[in-house]
Each structure stands twice: as structure tokens, then as C-alpha cells.
ROPAGU-617401 format. One record per atom (N, C-alpha, C, O, CB): residue in three letters; x, y, z. Coordinates in steps of 0.02 Angstrom, whole numbers, padded with zeros to 5 digits, always signed. Glycine has a CB too. Layout:
REM residues N
ALAXYZ
...
//
This chain:
REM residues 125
UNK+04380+03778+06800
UNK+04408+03752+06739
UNK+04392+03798+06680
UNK+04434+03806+06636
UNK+04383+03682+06727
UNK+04331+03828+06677
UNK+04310+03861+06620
UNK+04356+03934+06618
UNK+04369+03970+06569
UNK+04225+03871+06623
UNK+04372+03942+06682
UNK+04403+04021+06680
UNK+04467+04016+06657
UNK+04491+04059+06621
UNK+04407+04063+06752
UNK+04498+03963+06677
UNK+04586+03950+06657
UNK+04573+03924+06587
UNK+04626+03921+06556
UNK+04639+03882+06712
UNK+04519+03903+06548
UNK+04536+03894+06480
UNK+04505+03955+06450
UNK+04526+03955+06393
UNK+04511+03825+06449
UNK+04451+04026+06462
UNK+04465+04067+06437
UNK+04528+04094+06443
UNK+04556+04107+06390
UNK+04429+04095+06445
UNK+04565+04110+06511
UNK+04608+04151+06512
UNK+04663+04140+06463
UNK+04686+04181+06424
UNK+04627+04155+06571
UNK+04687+04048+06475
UNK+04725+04028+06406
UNK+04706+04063+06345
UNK+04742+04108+06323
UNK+04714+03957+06389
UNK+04655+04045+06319
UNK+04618+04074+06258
UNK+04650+04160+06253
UNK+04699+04178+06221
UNK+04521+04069+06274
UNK+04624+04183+06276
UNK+04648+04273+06282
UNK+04721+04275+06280
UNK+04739+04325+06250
UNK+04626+04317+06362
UNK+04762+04244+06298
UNK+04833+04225+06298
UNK+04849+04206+06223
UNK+04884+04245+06192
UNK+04849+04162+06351
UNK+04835+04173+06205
UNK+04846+04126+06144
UNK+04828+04187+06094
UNK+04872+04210+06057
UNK+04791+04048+06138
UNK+04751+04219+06092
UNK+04756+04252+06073
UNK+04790+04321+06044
UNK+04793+04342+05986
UNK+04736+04240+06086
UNK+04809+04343+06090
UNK+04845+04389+06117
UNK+04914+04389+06084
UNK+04939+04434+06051
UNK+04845+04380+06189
UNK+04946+04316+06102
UNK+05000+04305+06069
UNK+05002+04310+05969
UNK+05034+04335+05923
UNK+05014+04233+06101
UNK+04953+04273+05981
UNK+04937+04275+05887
UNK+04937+04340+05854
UNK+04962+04355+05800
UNK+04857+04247+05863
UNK+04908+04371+05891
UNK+04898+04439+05842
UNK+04944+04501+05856
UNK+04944+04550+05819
UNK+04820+04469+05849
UNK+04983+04496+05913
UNK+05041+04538+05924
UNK+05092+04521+05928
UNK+05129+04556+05962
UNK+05043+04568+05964
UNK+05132+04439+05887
UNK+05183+04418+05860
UNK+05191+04411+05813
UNK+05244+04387+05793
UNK+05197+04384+05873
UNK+05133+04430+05765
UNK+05137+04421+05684
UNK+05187+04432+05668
UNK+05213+04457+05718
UNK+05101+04457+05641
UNK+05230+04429+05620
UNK+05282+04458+05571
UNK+05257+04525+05510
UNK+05294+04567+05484
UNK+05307+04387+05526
UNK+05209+04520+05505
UNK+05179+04564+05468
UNK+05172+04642+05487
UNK+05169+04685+05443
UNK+05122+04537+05461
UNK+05170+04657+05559
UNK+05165+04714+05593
UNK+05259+04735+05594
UNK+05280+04793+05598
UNK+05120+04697+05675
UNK+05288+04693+05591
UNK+05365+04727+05585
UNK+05396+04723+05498
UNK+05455+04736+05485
UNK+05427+04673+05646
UNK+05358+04706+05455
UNK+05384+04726+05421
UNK+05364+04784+05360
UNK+05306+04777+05341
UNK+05401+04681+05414
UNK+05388+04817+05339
UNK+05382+04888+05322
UNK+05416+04868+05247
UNK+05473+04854+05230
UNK+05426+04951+05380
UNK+05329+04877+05200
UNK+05348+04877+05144
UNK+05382+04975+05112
UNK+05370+05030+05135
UNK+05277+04838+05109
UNK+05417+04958+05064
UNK+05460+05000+05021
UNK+05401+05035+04962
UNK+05381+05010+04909
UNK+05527+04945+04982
UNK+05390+05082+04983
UNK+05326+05127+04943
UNK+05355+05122+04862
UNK+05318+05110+04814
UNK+05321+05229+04975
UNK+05418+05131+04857
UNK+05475+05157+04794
UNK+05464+05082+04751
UNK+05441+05084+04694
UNK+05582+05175+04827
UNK+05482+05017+04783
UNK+05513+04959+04737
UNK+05404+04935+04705
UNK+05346+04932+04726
UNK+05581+04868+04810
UNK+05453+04923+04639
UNK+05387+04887+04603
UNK+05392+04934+04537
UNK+05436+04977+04535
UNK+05300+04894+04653
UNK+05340+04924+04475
UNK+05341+04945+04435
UNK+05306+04991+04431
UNK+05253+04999+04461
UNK+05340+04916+04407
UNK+05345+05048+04371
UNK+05299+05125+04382
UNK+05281+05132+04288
UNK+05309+05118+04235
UNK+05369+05218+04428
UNK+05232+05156+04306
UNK+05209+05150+04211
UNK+05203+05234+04229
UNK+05174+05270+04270
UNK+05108+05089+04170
UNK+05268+05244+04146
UNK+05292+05302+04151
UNK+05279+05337+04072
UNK+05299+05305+04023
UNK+05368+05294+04178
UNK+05245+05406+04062
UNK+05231+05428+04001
UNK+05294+05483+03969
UNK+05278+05541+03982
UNK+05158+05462+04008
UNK+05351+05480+03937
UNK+05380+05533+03945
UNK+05346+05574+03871
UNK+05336+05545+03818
UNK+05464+05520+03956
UNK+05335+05638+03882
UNK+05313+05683+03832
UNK+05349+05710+03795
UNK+05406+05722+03816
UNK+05285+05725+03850
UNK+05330+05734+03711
UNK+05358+05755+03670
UNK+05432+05755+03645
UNK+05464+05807+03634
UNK+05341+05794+03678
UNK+05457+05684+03637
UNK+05517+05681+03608
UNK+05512+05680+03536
UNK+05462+05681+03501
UNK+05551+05627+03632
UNK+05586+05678+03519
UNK+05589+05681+03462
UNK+05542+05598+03414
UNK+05516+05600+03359
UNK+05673+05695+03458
UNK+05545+05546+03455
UNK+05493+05495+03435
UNK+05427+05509+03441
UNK+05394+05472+03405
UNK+05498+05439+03471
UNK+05391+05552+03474
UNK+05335+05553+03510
UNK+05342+05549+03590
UNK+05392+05547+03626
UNK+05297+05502+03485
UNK+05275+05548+03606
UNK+05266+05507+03673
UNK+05281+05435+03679
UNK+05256+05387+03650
UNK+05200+05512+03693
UNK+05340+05440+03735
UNK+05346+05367+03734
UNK+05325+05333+03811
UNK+05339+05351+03868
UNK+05429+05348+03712
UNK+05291+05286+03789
UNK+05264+05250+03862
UNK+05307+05198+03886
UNK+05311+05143+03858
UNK+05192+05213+03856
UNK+05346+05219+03949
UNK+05375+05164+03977
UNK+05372+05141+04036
UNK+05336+05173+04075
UNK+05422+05166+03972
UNK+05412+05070+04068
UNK+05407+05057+04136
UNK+05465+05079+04164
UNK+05519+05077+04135
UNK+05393+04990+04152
UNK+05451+05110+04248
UNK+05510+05118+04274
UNK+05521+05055+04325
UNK+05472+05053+04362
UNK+05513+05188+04305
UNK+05557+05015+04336
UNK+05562+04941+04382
UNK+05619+04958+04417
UNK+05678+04959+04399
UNK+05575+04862+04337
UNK+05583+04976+04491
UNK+05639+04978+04550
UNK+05660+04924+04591
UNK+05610+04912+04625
UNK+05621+05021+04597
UNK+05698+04890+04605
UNK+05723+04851+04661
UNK+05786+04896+04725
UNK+05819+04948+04724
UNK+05761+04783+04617
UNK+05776+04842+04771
UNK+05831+04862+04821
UNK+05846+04806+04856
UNK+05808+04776+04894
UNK+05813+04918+04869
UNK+05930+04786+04839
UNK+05968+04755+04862
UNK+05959+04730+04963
UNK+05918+04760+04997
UNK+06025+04799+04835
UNK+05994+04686+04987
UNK+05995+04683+05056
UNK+06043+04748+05074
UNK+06044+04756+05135
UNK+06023+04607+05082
UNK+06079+04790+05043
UNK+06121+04824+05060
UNK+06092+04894+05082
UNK+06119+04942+05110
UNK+06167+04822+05012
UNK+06033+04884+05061
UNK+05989+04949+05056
UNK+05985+05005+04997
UNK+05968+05064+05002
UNK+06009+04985+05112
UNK+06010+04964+04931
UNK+06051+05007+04905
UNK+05982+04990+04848
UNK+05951+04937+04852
UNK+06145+04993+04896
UNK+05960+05060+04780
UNK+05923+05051+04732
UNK+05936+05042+04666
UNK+05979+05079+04642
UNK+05893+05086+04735
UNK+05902+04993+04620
UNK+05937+05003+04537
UNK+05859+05000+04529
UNK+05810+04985+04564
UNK+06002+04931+04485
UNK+05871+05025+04459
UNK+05804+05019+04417
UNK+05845+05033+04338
UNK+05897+05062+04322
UNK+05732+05090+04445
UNK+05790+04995+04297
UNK+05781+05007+04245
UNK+05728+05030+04202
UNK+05672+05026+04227
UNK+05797+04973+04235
UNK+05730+05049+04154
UNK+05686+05094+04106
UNK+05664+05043+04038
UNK+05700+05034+03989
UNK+05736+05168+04079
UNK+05601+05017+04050
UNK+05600+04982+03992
UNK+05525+05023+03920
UNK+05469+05048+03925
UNK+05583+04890+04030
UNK+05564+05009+03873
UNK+05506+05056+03810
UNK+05519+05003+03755
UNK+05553+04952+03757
UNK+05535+05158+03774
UNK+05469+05037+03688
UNK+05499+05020+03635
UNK+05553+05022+03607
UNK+05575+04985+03563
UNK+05480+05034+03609
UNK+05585+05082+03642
UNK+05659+05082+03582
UNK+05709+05047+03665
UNK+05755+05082+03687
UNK+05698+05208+03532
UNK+05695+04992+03693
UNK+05733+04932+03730
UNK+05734+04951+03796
UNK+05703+05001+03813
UNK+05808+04915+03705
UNK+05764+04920+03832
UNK+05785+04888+03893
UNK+05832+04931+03929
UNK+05875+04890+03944
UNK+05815+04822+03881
UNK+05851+04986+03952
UNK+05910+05021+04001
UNK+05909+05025+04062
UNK+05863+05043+04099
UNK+05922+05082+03992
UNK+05979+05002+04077
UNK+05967+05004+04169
UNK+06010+05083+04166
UNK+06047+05108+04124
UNK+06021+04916+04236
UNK+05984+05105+04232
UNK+05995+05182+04246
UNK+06057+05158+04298
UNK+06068+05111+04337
UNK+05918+05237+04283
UNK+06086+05213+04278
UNK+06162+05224+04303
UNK+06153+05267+04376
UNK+06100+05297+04382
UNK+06214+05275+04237
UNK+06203+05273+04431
UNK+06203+05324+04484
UNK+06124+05332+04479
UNK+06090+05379+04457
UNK+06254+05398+04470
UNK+06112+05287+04498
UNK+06023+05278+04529
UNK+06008+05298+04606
UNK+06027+05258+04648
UNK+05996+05187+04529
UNK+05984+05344+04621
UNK+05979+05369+04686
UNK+05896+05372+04689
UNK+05855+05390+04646
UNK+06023+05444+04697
UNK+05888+05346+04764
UNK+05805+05366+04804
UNK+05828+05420+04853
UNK+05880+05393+04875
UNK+05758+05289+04857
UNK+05824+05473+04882
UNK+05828+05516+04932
UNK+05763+05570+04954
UNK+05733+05590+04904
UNK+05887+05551+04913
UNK+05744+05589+04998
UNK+05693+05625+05011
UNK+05634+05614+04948
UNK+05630+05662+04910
UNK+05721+05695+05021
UNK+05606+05579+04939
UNK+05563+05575+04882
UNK+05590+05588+04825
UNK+05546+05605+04786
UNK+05513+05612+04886
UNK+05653+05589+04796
UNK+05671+05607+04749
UNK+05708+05559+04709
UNK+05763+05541+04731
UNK+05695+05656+04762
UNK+05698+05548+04683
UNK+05745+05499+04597
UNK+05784+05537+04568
UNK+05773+05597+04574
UNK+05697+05475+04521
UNK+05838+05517+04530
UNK+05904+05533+04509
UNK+05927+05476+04473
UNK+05941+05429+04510
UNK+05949+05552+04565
UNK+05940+05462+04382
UNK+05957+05436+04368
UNK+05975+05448+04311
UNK+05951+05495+04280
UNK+05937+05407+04382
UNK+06032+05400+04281
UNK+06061+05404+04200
UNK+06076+05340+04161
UNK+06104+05287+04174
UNK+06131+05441+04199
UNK+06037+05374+04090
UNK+06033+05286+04050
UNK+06044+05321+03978
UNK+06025+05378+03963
UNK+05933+05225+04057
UNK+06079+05277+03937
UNK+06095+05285+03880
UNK+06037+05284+03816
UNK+05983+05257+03830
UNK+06143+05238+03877
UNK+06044+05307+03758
UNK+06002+05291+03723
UNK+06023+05314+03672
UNK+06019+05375+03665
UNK+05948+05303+03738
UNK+06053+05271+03617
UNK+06078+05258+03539
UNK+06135+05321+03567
UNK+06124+05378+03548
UNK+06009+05278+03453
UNK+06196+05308+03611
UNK+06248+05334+03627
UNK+06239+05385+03638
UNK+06288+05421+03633
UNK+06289+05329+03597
UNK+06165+05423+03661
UNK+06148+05491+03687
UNK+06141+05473+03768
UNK+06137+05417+03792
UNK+06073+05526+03650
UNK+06142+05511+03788
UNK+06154+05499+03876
UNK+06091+05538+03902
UNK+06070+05593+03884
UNK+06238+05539+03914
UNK+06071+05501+03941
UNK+05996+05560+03967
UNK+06000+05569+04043
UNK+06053+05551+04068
UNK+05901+05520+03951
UNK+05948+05597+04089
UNK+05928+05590+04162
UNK+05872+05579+04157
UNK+05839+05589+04107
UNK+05937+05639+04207
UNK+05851+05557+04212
UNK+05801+05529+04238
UNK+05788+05586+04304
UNK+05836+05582+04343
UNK+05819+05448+04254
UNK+05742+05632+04325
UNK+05750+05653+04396
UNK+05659+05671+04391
UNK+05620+05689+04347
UNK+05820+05732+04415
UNK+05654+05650+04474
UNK+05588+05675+04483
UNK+05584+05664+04572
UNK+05623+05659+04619
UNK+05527+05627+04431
UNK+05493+05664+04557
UNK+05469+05693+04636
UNK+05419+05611+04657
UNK+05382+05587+04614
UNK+05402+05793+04630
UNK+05426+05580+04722
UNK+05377+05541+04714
UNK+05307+05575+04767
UNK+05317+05596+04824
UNK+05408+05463+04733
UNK+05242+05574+04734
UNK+05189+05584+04786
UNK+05169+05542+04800
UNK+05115+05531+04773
UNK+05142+05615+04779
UNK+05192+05488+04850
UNK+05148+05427+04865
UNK+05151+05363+04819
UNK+05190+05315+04824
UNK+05077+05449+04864
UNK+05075+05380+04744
UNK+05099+05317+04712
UNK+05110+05359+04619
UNK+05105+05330+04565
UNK+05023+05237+04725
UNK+05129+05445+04634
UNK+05131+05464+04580
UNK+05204+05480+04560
UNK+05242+05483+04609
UNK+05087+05511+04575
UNK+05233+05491+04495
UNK+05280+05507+04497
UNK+05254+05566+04440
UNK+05211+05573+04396
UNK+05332+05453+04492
UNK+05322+05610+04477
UNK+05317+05674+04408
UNK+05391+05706+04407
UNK+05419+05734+04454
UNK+05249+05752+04427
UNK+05413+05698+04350
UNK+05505+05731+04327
UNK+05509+05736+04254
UNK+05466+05727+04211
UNK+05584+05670+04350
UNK+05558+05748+04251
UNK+05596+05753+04181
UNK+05633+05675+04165
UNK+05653+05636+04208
UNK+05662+05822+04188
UNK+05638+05661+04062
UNK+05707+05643+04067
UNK+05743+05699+04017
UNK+05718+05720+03965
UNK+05719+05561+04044
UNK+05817+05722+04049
UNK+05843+05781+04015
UNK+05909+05741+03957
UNK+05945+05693+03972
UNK+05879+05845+04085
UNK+05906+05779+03890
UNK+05956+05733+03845
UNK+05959+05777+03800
UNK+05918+05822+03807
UNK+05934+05659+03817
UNK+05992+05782+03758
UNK+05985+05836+03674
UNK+05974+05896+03707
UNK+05923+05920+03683
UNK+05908+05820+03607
UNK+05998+05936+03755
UNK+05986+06004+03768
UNK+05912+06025+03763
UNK+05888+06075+03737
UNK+06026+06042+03722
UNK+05874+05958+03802
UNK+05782+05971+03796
UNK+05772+05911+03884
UNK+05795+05859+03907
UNK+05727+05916+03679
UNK+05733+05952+03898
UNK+05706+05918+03956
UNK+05642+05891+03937
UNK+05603+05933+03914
UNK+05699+05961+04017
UNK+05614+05816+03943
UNK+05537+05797+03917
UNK+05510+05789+03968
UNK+05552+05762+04004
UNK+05522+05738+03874
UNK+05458+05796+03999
UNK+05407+05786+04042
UNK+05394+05709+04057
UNK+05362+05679+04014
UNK+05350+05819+04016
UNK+05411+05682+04101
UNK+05388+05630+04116
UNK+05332+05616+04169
UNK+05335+05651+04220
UNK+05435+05603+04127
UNK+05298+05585+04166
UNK+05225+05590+04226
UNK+05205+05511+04226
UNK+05188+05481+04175
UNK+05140+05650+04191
UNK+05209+05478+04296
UNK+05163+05411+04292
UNK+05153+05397+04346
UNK+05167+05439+04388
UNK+05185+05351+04260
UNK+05119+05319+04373
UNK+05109+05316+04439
UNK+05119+05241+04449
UNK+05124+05206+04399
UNK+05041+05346+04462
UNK+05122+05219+04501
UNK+05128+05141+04515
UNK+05091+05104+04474
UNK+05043+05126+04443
UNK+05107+05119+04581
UNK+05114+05043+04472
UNK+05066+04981+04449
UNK+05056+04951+04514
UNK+05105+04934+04547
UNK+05098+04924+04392
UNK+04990+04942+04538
UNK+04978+04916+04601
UNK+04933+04832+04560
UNK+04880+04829+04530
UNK+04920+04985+04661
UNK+04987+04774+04576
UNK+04956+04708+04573
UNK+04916+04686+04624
UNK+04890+04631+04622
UNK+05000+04662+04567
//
């Protein structure tokens, strides 16, 4: 009796920890918020968030939020570690492009015939 209720036991076990749901699912390094510094504009340094989501379609938007407001980025692309994006600002048009290392980001946004340095890294909650 004692052997057929370990063996159950090891079973049960067994089952528990190699049916999780947790082992199949595969979080998205990219989605979540990125606290982003862009350098030397014509305002200064401006500190903003970059906020990625992705649709069931597989597909990415993000927006750019600062002091001077709220823009969602246009032709928003994730590909090989790379970002690609465009957002307006007081009817000037900018990009967004960079590199991701993991949980850093480092690009430009390009606008006014000046590329600014942008540099930031995840917000990990």
C-alpha cells in the first residue's frame, strides 16, 4: 500500500510541475514601459516614457509620453532588435529608431535636420 501511494505521489507530482502553463508561455522582452532620456533638443533634455503593447495579431504600437504630451508613433516596427518609429510634434514630424540590449535601449529621435540622442532602459515593476 505504501509503494502505490508513493508512486501516485511521484505521478501527481510529476504532473504538477511539467503541466504548468507558465513553462509555455514566453514573455515579450519589448512590451512594458521604457523610461527614455532624449538629449539636447531645442527644449533641453527631455525625459520620456516609451509604452509598448502588442495586439493578438502579433502586431506593435507604442506611444511616447513627455512634458510637451502624449504621441502615439506611427509605422511602429519591432524587427531584429530594432525600433522604427514616427510621431508628430507641434506639426514637426520626427523618428524614433534604435537598438534594444536586453533591458537597454539606445537610438535617435531624428526631426529639424538634427538627430538627438536618445538612451533609456526598462521599467521593471
Amino acid at each position: 500500500m505504501k509503494k502505490t501511494c508513493l508512486f501516485f505521489g511521484f505521478i501527481a507530482l510529476f504532473l504538477v510541475t511539467n503541466c504548468g502553463s507558465s513553462k509555455n508561455a514566453k514573455i515579450d522582452p519589448y512590451i512594458g514601459a521604457w523610461s527614455l532620456l532624449i538629449e539636447d533638443t531645442p527644449q533641453g533634455d527631455v525625459s520620456s516614457t516609451l509604452s509598448i503593447l502588442k495586439n493578438e495579431s502579433g502586431e506593435y504600437s507604442g506611444t511616447l509620453n513627455s512634458d510637451l504630451g502624449i504621441f502615439k508613433l506611427s509605422n511602429f516596427k519591432i524587427m531584429d532588435l530594432k525600433l522604427s518609429g514616427s510621431f508628430v510634434v507641434q506639426d514637426i514630424d520626427f523618428d524614433l529608431t534604435g537598438n534594444f540590449e536586453e533591458t537597454i535601449f539606445k537610438g535617435f529621435v531624428s526631426g529639424m535636420g538634427s538627430d538627438f540622442k536618445s538612451n533609456g532602459k526598462k521599467i521593471i515593476e
